[in-house]
BAVO-309308 format. One line per 4 residues: number of its first residue (from 1); their letters; for each residue x, y, z of N, C-alpha, C. Coordinates in Angstrom, 3 decimals, padded with zeros to 6 digits, always signed. Layout:
N
NUM> a> X/Y/Z/X/Y/Z/X/Y/Z | ...;
END
This chain:
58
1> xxxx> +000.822/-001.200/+000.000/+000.000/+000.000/+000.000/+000.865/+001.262/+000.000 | +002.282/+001.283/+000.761/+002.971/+002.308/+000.368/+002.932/+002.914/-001.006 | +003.123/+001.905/-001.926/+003.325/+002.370/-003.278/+002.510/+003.443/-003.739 | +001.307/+003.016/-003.725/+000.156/+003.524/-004.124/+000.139/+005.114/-003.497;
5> xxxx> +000.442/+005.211/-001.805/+000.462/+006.769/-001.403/+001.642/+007.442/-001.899 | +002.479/+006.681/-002.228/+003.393/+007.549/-003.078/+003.252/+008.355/-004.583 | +002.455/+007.313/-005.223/+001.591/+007.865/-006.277/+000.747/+009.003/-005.862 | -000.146/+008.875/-004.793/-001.128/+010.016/-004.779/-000.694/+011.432/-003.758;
9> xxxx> +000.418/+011.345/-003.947/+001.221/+012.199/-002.710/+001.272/+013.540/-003.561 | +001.432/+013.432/-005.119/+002.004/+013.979/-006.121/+000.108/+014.284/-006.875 | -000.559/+013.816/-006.255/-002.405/+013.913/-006.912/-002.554/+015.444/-007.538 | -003.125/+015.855/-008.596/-003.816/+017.086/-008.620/-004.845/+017.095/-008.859;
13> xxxx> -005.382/+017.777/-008.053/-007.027/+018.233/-008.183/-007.382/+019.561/-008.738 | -008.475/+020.321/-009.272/-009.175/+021.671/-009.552/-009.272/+022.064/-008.692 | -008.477/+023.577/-008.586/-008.765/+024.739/-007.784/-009.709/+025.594/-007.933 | -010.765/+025.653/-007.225/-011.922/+026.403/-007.827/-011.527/+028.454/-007.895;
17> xxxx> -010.876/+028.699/-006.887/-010.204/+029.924/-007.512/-009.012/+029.925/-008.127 | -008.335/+029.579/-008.403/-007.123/+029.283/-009.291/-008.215/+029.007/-011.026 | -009.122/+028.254/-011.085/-009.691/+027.722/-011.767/-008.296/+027.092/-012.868 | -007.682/+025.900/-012.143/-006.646/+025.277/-012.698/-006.370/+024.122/-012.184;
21> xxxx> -006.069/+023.244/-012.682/-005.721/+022.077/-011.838/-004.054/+022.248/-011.328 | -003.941/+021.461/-010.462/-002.661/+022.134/-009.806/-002.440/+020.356/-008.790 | -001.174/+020.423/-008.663/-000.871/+019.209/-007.057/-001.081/+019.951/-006.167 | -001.899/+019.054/-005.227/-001.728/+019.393/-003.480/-000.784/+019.159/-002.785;
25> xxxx> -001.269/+020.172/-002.064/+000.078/+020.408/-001.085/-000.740/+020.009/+000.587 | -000.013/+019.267/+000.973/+000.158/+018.832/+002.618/-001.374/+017.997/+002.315 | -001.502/+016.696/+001.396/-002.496/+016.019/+000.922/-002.494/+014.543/+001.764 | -003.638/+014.553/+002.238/-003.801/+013.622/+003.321/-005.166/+012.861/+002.549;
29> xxxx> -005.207/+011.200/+002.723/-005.873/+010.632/+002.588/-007.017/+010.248/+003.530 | -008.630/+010.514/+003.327/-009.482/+010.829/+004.380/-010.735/+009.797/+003.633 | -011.683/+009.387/+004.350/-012.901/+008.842/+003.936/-014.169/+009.019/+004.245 | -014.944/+009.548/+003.290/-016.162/+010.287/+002.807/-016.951/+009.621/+003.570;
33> xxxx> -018.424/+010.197/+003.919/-019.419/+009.718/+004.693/-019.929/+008.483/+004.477 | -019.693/+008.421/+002.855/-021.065/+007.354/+002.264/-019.286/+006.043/+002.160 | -018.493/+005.978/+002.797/-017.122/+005.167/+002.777/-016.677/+005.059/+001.691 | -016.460/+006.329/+000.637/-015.357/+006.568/-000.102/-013.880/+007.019/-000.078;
37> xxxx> -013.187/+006.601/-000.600/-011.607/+007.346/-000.321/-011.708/+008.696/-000.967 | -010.883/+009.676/-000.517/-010.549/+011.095/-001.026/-009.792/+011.592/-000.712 | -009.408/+012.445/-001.311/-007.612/+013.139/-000.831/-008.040/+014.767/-000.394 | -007.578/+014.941/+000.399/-007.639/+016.249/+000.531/-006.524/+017.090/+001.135;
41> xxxx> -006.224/+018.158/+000.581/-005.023/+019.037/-000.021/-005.358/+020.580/+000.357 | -004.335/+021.578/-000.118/-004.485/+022.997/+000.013/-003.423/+023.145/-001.727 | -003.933/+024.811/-002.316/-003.784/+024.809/-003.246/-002.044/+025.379/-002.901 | -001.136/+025.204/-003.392/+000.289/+025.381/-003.836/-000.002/+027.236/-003.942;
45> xxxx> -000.661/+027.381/-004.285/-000.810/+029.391/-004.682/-001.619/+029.873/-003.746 | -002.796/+029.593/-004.130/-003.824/+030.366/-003.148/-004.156/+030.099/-001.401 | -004.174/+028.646/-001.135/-004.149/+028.214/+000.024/-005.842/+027.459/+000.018 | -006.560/+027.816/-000.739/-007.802/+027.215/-000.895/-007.675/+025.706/-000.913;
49> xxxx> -008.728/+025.098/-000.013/-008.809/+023.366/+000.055/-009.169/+022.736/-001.296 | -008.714/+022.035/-001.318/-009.002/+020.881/-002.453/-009.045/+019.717/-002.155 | -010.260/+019.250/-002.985/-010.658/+017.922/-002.600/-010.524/+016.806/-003.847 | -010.104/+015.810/-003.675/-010.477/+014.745/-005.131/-010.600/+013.414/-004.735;
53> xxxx> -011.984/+012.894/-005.051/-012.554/+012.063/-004.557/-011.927/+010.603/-005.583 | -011.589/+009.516/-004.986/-010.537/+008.700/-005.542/-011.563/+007.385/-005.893 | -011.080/+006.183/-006.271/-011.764/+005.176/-006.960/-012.143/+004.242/-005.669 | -012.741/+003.353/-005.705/-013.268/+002.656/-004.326/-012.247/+001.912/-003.447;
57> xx> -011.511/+001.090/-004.745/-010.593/+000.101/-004.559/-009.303/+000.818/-004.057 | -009.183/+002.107/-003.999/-007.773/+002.703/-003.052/-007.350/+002.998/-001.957;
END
């Protein structure tokens, strides 16, 4: 499973004010109400949260 957070360490998601996709920064892996995986991040420029909701199996 290491592997895999090493892959998503480097994730980019849409910045809704940036309106850009961009990598997160200080991106921590968290799980959604309904028990989905998701990453959630701060934008590299603005500081705005970012979220990107990941596949089931991760």
């Amino acid at each position: 499973m290491a592997d895999s957070f090493e892959e998503v360490s480097v994730l980019k998601a849409y910045c809704v004010k940036c309106k850009e996709s961009k990598e997160m920064e200080d991106a921590q892996k968290v799980t959604m109400k309904n028990g989905r995986p998701a990453m959630k991040g701060k934008c590299p420029t603005c500081g705005t949260g970012m979220y990107r909701i990941l596949k089931k199996g991760s």
